[in-house]
C-alpha positions as CSV (number, residue, x, y, z in Angstrom):
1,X,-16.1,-58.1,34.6
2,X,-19.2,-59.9,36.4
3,X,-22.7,-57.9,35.8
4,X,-22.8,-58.1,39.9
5,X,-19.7,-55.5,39.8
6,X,-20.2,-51.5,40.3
7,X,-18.1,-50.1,37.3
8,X,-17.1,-50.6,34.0
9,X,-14.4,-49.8,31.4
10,X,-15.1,-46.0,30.8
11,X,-17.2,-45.0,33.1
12,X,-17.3,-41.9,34.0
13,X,-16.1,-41.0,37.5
14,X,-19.2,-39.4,38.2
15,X,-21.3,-42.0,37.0
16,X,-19.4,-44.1,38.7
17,X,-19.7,-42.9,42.3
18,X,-23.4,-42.3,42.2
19,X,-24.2,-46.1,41.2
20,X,-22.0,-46.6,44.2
21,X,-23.8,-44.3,46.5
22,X,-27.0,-45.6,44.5
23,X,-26.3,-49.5,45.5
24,X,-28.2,-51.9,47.4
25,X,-27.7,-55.5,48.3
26,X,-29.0,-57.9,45.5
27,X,-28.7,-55.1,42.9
28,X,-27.2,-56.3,39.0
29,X,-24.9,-54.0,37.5
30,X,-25.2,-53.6,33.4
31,X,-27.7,-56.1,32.7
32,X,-28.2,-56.4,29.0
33,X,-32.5,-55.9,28.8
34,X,-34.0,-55.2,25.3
35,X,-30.8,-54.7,23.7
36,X,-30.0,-52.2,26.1
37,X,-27.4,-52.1,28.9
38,X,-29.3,-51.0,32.1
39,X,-26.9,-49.4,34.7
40,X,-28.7,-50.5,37.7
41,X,-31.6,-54.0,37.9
42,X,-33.0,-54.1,41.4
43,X,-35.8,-57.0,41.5
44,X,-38.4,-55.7,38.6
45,X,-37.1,-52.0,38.7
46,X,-34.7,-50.7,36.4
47,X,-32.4,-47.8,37.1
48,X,-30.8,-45.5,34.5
49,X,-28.2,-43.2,35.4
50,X,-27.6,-40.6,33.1
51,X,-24.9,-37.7,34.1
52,X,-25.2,-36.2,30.5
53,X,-28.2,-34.8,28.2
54,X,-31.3,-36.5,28.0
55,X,-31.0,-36.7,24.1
56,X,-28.4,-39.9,24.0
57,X,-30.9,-41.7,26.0
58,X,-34.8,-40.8,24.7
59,X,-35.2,-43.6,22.4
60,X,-33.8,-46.4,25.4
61,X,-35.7,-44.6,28.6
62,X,-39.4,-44.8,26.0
63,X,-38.4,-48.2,24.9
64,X,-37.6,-49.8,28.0
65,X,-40.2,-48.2,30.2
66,X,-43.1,-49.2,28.3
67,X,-42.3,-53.1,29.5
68,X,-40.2,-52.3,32.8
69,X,-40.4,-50.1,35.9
70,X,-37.6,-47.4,34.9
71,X,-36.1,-44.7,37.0
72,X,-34.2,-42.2,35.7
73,X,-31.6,-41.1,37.9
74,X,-29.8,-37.1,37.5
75,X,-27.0,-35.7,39.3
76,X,-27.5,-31.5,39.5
77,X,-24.2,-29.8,40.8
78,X,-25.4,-27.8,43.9
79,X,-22.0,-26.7,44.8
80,X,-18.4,-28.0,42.7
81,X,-15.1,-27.0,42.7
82,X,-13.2,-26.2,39.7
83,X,-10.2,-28.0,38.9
84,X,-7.7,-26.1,36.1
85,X,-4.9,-28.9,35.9
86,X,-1.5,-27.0,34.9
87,X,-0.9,-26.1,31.8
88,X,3.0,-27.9,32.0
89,X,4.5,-30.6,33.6
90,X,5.2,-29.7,37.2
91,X,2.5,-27.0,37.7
92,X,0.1,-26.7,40.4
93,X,-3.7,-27.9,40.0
94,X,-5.8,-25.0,41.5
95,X,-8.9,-25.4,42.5
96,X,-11.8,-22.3,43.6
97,X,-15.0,-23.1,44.3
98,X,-17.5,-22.2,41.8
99,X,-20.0,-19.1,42.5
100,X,-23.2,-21.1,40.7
101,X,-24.9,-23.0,42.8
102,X,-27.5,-25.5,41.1
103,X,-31.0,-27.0,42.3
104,X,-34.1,-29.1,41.4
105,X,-35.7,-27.2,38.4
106,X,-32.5,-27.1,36.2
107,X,-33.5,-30.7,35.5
108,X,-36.2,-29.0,33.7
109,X,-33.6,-27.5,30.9
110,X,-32.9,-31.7,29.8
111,X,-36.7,-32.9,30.6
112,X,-37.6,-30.8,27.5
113,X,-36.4,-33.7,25.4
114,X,-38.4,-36.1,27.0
115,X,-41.9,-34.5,28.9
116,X,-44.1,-36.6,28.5
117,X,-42.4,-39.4,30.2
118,X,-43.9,-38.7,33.8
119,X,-47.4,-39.3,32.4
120,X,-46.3,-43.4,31.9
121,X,-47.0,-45.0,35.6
122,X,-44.2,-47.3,34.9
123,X,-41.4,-44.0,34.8
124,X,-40.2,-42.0,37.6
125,X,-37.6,-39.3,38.5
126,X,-35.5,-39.0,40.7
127,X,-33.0,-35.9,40.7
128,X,-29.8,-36.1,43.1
129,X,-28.1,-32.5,44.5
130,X,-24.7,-33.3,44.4
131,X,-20.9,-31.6,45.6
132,X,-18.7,-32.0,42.8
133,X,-15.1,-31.5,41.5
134,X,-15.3,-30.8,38.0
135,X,-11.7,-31.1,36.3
136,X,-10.4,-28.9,33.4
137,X,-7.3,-28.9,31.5
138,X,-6.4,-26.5,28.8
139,X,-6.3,-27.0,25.2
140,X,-5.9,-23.6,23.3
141,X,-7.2,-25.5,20.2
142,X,-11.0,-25.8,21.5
143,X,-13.4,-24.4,24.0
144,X,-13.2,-20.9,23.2
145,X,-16.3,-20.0,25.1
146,X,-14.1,-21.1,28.6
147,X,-10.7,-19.5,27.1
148,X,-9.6,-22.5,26.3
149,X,-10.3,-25.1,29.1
150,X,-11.8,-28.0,28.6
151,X,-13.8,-30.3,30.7
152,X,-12.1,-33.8,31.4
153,X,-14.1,-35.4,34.0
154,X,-16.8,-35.1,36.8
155,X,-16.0,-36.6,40.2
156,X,-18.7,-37.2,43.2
157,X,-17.8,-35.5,46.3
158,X,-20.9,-36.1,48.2
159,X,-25.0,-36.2,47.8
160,X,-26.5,-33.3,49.4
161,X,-30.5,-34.3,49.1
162,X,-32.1,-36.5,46.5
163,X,-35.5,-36.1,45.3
164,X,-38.0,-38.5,43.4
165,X,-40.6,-37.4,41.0
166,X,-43.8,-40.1,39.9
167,X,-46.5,-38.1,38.0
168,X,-46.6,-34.8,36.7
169,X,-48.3,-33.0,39.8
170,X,-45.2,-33.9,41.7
171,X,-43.4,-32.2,39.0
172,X,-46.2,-29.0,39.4
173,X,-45.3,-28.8,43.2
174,X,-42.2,-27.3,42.6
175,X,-44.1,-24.2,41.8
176,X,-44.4,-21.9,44.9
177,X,-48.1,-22.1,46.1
178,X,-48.2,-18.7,47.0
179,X,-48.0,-17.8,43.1
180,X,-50.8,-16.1,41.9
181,X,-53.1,-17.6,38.5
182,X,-53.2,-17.1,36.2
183,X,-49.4,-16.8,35.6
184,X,-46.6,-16.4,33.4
185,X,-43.4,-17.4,32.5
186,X,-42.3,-14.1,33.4
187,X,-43.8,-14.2,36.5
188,X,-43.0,-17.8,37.2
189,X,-39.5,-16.8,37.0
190,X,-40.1,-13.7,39.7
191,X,-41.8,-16.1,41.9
192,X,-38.8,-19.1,41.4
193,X,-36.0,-16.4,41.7
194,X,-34.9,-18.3,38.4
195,X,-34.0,-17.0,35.0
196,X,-36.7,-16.3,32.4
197,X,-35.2,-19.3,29.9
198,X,-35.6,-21.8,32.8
199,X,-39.4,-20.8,33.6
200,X,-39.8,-21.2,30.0
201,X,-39.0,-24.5,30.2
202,X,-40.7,-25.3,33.1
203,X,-43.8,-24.3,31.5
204,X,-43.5,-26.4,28.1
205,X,-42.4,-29.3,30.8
206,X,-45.8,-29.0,32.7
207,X,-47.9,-27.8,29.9
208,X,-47.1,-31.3,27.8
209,X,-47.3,-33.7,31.0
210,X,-51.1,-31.8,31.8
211,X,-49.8,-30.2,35.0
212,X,-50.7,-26.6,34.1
213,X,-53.1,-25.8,30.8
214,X,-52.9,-22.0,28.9
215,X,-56.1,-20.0,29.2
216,X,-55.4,-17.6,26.9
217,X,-53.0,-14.8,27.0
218,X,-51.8,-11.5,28.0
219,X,-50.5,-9.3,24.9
220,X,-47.8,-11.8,23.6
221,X,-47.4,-13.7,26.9
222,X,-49.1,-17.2,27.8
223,X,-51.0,-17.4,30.6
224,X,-51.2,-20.7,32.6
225,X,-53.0,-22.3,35.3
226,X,-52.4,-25.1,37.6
């Protein structure tokens, strides 16, 4: 297969139809740079698209971006549909729409592996809102914690909004300006609407990248300012 080809053997569906979507004229698909297989080479820039944790990647998103231009491309579910395929030949896939809905700062819960990364001029962000089918089959043998279904695959149904992230106070925006400071997690989550795990990571995020700094605290609790 030609490196000038979107796709490769085993590529996730997912992945898949976001380099699609992501694909401009002149682009070169899984370029070999470093040692590394780059999804996406467009001019100087490289472009990483990564669908799963941010772990299986640290070492080659640090690596590469102190020579290259990276981007790091992540798909958030804003709305999917669940796909249960049946359990015996013949059945009927159903599908329901999932009641979660996701957005921008659950990219916060996999930036905890990597936070400092926004500080290098040479890395950016770029987090994509997507509609998704997410397909399940069941194998009473594993995933307990779902009853037994088990995630087979991720397909792109469409991109709802994209947006891209260069330093850390782009990062910092997301926090509502109306929030009072000096703040807290727990009060960072009231303001967010979001759960108090999330604003905890939020803070450790900004807090690393020298967005928001701790002044001190309030009996056990942090408190931050911008």
């Amino acid at each position: 297969m030609s490196e000038h080809q979107i796709g490769t053997v085993n590529e996730s569906p997912l992945h898949a139809g976001l380099k699609e979507w992501y694909a401009q004229p002149g682009d070169r698909f899984e370029v070999d740079i470093e040692g590394y297989i780059v999804d996406i080479v467009r001019g100087t820039e490289l472009i990483e698209i990564q669908t799963g944790n941010f772990s299986s990647i640290k070492s080659k998103v640090r690596t590469l971006a102190r020579e290259h231009p990276l981007r790091l491309v992540y798909p958030i579910p804003y709305e999917k549909w669940l796909l249960k395929l049946p359990k015996q030949e013949g059945g009927e896939v159903k599908r329901r729409k999932s009641p979660k809905r996701g957005r921008v700062e659950d990219v916060f819960a996999e930036l905890v592996r990597i936070p400092r990364l926004l500080v290098e001029e040479s890395f950016s962000l770029e987090v994509v809102l997507t509609r998704e089918d997410e397909v399940r089959r069941y194998d009473g043998e594993r995933a307990w914690r779902r009853n037994g279904w088990v995630i087979v695959e991720r397909r792109l149904l469409e991109v709802v909004e994209h947006h891209v992230f260069e330093t850390p106070l782009d990062l910092c925006a997301l926090l509502p300006p109306d929030m009072e400071e000096p703040f807290t997690t727990a009060t960072m989550a009231e303001a967010l609407d979001a759960p108090r795990w999330l604003a905890q990571k939020m803070a450790y995020c900004l807090r690393k990248m020298g967005a928001v700094t701790p002044i001190g605290k309030e009996g056990n609790a942090i408190l931050y300012v911008r």
